[in-house]
N, C-alpha and C positions, 0 to 999 in steps of 0.2 A: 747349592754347593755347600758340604760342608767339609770341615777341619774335626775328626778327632783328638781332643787332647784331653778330656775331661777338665778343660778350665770354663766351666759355663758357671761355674757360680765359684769359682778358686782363688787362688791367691795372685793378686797383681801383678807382683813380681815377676811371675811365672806365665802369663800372659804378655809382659812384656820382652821378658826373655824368648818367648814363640815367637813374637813381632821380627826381632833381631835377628833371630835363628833363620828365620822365612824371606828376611829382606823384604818385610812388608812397608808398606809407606806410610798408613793408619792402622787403627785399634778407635772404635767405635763403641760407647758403654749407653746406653736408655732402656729405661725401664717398659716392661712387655717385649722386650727382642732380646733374643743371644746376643753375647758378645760377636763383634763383626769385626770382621780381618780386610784388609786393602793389600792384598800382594800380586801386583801386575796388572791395574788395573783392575780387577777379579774381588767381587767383595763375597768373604765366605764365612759362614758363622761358624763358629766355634764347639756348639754344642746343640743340640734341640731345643734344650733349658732356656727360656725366656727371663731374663732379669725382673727380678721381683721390682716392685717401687720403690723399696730401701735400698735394696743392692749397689747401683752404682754409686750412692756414697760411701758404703762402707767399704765398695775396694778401693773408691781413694781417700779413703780414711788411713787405710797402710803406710802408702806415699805420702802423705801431705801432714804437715807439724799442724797441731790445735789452732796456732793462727791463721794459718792460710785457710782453714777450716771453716771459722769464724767469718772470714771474709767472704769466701765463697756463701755462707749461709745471710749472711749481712747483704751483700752486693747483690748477690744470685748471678756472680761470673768469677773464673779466676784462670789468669794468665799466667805462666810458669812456664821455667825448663826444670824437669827433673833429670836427674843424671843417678843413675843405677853402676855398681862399679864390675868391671867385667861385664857388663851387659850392653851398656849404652846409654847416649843420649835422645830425652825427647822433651817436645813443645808438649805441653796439656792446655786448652782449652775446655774449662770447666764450667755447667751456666744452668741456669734455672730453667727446667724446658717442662711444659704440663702438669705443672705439680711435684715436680721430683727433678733430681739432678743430673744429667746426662753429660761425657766430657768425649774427647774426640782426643785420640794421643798421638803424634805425630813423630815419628822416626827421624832424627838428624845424623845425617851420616858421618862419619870420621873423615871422612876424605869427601872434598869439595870434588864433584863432578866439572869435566872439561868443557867447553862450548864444542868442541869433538867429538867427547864420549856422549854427552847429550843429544849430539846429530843437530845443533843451531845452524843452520845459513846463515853465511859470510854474510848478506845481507842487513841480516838481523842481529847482528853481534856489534857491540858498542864499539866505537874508535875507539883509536887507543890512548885519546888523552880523558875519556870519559871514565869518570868511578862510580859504580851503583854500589850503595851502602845498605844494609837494614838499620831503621831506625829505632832505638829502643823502644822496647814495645810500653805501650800504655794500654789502654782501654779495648784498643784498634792495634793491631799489629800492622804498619803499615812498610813501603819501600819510597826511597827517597834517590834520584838519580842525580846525580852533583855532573857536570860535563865543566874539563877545563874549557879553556876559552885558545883556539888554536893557535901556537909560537908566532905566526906569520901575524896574526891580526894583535896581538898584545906589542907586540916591538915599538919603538917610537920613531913615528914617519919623519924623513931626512927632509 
């Protein structure tokens, strides 16, 4: 499957702005493959154009200040939200993969999806004195579920 847009080897920006536009959920960068799109499930390349072994650093060479740079070249990983204006928010997951640099872009939507709109079973949806937080990310982006402790069992017995 592919996507015509002429961004197989183009400007960042404008591949994330197609991400937005598509309502894709990824954007895929490693070197020897087109860029790859994630919209609906559905992974579809972008171009024939296979990324050279420099390329994915130089498109997030666009986005990404000399420090984060450094780090990512230092570390060989780097965690971020970038936020593009009019275009959107996204997670970057950036890391040393075969010799070259490869990053995965993740789409954050404006609007928090419902345990309805998502289709959850009652089931499977948290009580209501439970709160699942994300936890600032570090090294590991991980989820951290906090459950209060229910009004009947916290009261003090007569």
């Amino acid at each position: 499957h592919e996507m015509s847009s002429g961004a197989g080897g183009g400007n960042m920006e404008r591949v994330l702005r197609l991400m937005s536009e598509k309502n894709a959920s990824d954007v895929y960068l490693s070197a020897n493959t087109p860029i790859l799109i994630k919209i609906n499930g559905a992974i579809l390349q972008l171009s024939d154009q296979p990324l050279s072994h420099t390329q994915p650093r130089q498109l997030l060479s666009e986005l990404l200040t000399p420090q984060q740079l450094e780090e990512l070249d230092d570390t060989g990983e780097l965690n971020i939200g970038v936020g593009i204006a009019k275009v959107g928010s996204f997670r970057l997951s950036a890391f040393r993969q075969r010799g070259s640099i490869a990053a995965v872009f993740r789409c954050i939507p404006f609007t928090i999806p419902t345990m309805d709109t998502l289709g959850v079973p009652k089931i499977l949806r948290p009580a209501p004195s439970c709160f699942v937080a994300p936890r600032a990310p570090g090294r590991r982006a991980r989820r951290a579920s906090l459950c209060g402790i229910p009004s009947r069992r916290s009261r003090p017995r007569r």
